[in-house]
C-alpha positions as CSV (number, residue, x, y, z in Angstrom):
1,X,-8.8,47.6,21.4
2,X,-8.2,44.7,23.1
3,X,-11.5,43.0,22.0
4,X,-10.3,44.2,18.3
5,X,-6.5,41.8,19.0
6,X,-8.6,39.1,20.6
7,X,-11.3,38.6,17.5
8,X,-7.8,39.3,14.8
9,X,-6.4,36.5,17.1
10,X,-9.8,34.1,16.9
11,X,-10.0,34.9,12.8
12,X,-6.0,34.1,12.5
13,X,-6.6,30.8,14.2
14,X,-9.8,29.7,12.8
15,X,-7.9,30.1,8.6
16,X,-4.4,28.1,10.1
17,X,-7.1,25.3,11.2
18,X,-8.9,25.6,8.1
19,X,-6.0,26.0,6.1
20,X,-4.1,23.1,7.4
21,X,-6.5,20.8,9.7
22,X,-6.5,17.9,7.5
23,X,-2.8,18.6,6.0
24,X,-1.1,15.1,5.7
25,X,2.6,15.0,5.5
26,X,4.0,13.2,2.9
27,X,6.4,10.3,4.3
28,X,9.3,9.7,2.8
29,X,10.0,7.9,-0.8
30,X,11.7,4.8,-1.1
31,X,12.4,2.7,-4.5
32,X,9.4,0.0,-4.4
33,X,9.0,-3.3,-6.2
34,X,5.6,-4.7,-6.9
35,X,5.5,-8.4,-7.2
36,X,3.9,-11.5,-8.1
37,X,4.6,-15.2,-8.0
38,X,6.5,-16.7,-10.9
39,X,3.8,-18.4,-12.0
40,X,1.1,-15.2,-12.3
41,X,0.8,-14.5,-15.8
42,X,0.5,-11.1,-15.6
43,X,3.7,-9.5,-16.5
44,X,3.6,-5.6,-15.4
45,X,0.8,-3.4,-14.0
46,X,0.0,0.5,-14.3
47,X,-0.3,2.0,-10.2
48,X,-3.7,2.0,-10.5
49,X,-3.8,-1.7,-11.8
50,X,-1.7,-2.4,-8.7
51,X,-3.9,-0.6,-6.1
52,X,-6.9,-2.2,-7.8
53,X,-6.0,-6.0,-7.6
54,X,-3.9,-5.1,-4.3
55,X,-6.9,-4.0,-2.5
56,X,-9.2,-6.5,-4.2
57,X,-11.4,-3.9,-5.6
58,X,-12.5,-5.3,-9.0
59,X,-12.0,-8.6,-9.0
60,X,-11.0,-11.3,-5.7
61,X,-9.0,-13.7,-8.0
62,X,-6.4,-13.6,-10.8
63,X,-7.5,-14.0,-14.6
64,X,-6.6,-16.9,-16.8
65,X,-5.3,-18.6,-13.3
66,X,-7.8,-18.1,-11.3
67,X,-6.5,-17.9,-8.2
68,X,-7.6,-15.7,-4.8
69,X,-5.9,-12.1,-5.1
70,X,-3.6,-12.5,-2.0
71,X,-2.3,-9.1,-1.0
72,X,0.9,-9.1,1.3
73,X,1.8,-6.0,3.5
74,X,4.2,-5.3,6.3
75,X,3.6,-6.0,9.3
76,X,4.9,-2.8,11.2
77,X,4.5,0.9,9.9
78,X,8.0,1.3,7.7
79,X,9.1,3.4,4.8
80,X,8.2,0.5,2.4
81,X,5.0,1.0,3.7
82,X,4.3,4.8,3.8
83,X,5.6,4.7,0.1
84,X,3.0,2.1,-0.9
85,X,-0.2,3.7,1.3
86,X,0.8,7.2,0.2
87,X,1.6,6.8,-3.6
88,X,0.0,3.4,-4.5
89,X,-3.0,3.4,-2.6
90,X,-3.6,7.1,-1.7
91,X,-4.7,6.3,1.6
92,X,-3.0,6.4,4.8
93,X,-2.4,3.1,7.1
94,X,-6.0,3.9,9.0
95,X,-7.9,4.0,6.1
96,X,-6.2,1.1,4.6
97,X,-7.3,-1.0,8.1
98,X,-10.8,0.6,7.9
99,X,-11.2,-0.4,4.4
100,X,-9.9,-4.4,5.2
101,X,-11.7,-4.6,8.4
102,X,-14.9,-3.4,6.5
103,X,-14.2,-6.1,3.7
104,X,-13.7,-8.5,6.2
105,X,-17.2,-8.0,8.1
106,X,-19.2,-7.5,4.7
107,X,-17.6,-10.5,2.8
108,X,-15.6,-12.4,5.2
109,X,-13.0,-11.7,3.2
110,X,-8.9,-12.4,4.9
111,X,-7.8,-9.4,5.2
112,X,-3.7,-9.1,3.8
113,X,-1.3,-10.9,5.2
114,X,1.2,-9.3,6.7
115,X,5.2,-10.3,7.5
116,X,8.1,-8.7,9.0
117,X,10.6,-8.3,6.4
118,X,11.4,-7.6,2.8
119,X,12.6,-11.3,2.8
120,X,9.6,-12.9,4.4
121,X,7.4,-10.8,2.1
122,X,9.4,-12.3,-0.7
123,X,9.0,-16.3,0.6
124,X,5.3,-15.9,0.6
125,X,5.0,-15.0,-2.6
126,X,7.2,-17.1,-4.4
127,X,5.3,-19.9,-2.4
128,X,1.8,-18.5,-3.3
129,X,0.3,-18.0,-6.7
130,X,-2.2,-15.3,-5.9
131,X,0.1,-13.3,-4.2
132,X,0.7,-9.9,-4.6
133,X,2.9,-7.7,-2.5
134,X,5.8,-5.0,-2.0
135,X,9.8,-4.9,-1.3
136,X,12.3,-2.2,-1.1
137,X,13.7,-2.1,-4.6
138,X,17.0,-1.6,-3.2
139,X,16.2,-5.5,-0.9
140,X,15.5,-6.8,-4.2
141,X,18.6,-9.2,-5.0
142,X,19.1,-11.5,-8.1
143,X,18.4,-13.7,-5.5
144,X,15.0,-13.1,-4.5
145,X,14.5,-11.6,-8.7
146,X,14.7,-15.4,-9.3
147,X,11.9,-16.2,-6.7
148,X,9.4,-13.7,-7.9
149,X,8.4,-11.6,-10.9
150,X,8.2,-7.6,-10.3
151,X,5.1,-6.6,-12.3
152,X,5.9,-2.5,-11.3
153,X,8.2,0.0,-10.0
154,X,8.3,3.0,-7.6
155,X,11.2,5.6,-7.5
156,X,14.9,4.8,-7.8
C-alpha cells in the first residue's frame, strides 16, 4: 500500500513538472510607445515590423535613409521592458542577451544600446537617425512627442 501512495505521489509529480516546467509568467502590461527619430521616414510599424527592424533581423539599416538600425533598450529589467520582451519580441530578457551576444560574435555587430530612463531613451533617439527604441506611453510628453516620432503603440 504504501509502495501504491509512493508511485501515485512520483506520477502526480512527474505531470505538475511536465505540466508546468517551462510555464513563464506573464509580467505585467504597460502602455508602450515605439519610436524613431524625426527624421526616419517610416511613419508606423505593425509588432512584427517592430520586432524585426528592433532586433536587426532582415535588414541592419533603414530604407530610403540608409542608416544603421540602432535599437535602444533599458538598461535595468523594468515594466517597460517585460512589456516589450514578452509582447514585442516574444522572448524573455535571456534570450534577448543570447540572441545580441550571438550577433555580436558572428557579425560584430553593437549589440543595443541601453540607458536608464524613459527620458534618456528619448535623447538618444531624437539625436540618432537610426534609432529605434521604447518609452512608457504614459512618460510620453508633448515634450518629448516633439523630439521623436512614435511609429507604434502597446496597450493604454
Amino acid at each position: 500500500m504504501k509502495k501504491i501512495k509512493k508511485i501515485i505521489a512520483a506520477v502526480f509529480a512527474l505531470v505538475i513538472i511536465t505540466t508546468f516546467g517551462s510555464f513563464r509568467p506573464v509580467p505585467a502590461s504597460v502602455g508602450l510607445a515605439v519610436i524613431v527619430n524625426k527624421d526616419n521616414p517610416v511613419n508606423t510599424l505593425t509588432t512584427g515590423e517592430v520586432k524585426l527592424y528592433w532586433m536587426r533581423k532582415i535588414k541592419s539599416r533603414w530604407p530610403v535613409i540608409n542608416k544603421n538600425i540602432r535599437p535602444v533598450d533599458h538598461k535595468t529589467k523594468c515594466p517597460e521592458q517585460e512589456t516589450f520582451y514578452w509582447k514585442v519580441l516574444s522572448m524573455t530578457s535571456d534570450e534577448v542577451e543570447t540572441y545580441f551576444m550571438t550577433k555580436q560574435y558572428q557579425n560584430a555587430q553593437k549589440p543595443q544600446d541601453k540607458f536608464v530612463s524613459d527620458k534618456d531613451i528619448v535623447d538618444f533617439v531624437a539625436d540618432e537617425i537610426g534609432a529605434i527604441g521604447y518609452v512608457n506611453l504614459s512618460n510620453l510628453s508633448p515634450e518629448a512627442r516633439s523630439k521623436v516620432k512614435v511609429v507604434f503603440t502597446l496597450g493604454n
